[in-house]
N, C-alpha and C positions, 0 to 999 in steps of 0.2 A: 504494500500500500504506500502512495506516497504523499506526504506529507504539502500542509496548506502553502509552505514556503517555496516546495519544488512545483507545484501546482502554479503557482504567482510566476514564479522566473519561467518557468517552461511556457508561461501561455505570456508572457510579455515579451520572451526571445522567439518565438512563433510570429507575436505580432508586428515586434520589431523587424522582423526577415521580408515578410512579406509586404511591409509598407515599402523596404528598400527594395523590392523586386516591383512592385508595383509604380515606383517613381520613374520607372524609364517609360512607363506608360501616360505619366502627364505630360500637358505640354497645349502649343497653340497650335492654331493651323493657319497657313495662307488666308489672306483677305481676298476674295474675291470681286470684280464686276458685274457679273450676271444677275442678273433681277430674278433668282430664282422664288417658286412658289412656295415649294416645300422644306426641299434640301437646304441645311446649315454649311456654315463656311466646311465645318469639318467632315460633313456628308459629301460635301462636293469633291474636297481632296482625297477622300477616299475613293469616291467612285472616277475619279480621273483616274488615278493610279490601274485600278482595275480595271477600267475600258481601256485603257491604254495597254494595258497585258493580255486582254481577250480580243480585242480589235486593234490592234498596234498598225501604223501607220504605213502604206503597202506601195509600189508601184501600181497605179493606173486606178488608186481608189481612192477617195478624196479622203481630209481629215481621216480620225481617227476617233475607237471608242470611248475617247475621254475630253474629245477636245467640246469649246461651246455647247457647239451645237448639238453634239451626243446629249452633254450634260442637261443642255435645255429640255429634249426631249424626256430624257430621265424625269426630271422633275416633273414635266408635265403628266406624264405616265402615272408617276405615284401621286400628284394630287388628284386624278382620277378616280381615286380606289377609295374604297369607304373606309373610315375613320379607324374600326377594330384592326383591320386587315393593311393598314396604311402602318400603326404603331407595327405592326411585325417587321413590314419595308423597312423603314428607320433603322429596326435592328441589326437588319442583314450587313449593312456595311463594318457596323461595327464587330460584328462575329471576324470577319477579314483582318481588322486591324488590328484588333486585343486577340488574336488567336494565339499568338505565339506566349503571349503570358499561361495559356493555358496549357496548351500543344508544347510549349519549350521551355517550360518552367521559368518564364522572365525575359524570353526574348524579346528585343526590340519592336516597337509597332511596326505594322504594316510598310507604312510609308517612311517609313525613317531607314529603311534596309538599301543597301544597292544593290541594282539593275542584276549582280550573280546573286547575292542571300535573296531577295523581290522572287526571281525566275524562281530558285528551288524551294520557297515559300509556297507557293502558288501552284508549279505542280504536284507538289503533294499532297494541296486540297486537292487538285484534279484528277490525281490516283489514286484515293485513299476510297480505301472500301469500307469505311465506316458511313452508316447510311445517314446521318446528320450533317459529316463530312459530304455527302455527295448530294444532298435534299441541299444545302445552302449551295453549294455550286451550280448545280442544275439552274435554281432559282437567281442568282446574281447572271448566269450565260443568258438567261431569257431574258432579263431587263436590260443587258448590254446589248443583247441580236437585237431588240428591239430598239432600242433607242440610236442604235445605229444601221444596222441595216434596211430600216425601213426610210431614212431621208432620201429624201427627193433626189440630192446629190448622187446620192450610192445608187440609187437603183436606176438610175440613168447611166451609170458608170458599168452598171453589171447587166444592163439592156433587159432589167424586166420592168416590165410596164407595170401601171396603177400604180398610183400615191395616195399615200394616208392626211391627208387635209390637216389630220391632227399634229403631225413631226413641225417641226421648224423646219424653215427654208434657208439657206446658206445666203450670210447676208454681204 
């Protein structure tokens, strides 16, 4: 049995550990421009980072999943959705960027990693057979196909016809 002293330091040296693991996790984000609806500054640099990983910028196709006008469509998208099921949206980005606190016991956020840690970050979500692991993936690849591949731009570039009235148009 142990005692109320060992109980004190073990659950204040527990505490202490994890505030200092938990500090590479505060922090600010970029200010942005965009007159977004939904998304916060730090929604927005999240989901750059991520459209930019899942639609990265190609020969013969314009921008990319993170840039404007991706992101505009993003938020468009999600203020469309109804309130309960909007609060999940919100969440999704964040599972991305604090995963590594969880996944790598203290790893740096998302977006603080480079372009080699970012890449094997990211495909590990994308082959990991854990199915929460692969339910948020799934679900961030559909809001990123959508928010990109349906502009007007892209799909004049990839020669399918019909546009969605609702995307933003390349200004």
């Amino acid at each position: 049995m142990i005692s109320r002293r060992q109980f004190l330091f073990g659950s204040a040296g527990i505490g202490l550990l994890s505030s200092a693991v938990a500090v590479r996790h505060i922090g600010s984000y970029p200010t942005s421009t965009l007159n977004a609806l939904t998304l916060s500054e730090r929604e927005i640099h999240i989901y750059r980072t991520l459209g930019q990983w899942l639609a990265p910028p190609t020969d013969g196709l314009p921008g990319h999943g993170g840039d404007d006008t991706s992101i505009l469509n993003l938020d468009r998208l999600v203020a469309e959705v109804p309130e309960g099921t909007r609060q999940l949206l919100m969440a999704l980005p964040l599972a991305f960027e604090h995963g590594p606190l969880l996944l790598e016991w203290g790893g740096k956020r998302m977006t603080d990693m480079d372009d080699v840690e970012l890449d094997e970050y990211l495909n590990n979500w994308a082959q990991s057979t854990l199915t929460p692991q692969c339910q948020l993936m799934a679900a961030l690849k559909t809001l990123i196909g959508f928010a990109y591949y349906e502009r007007v731009d892209v799909l004049e570039a990839i020669r399918i016809p019909g546009v969605c009235t609702a995307m933003a148009s390349v200004e």
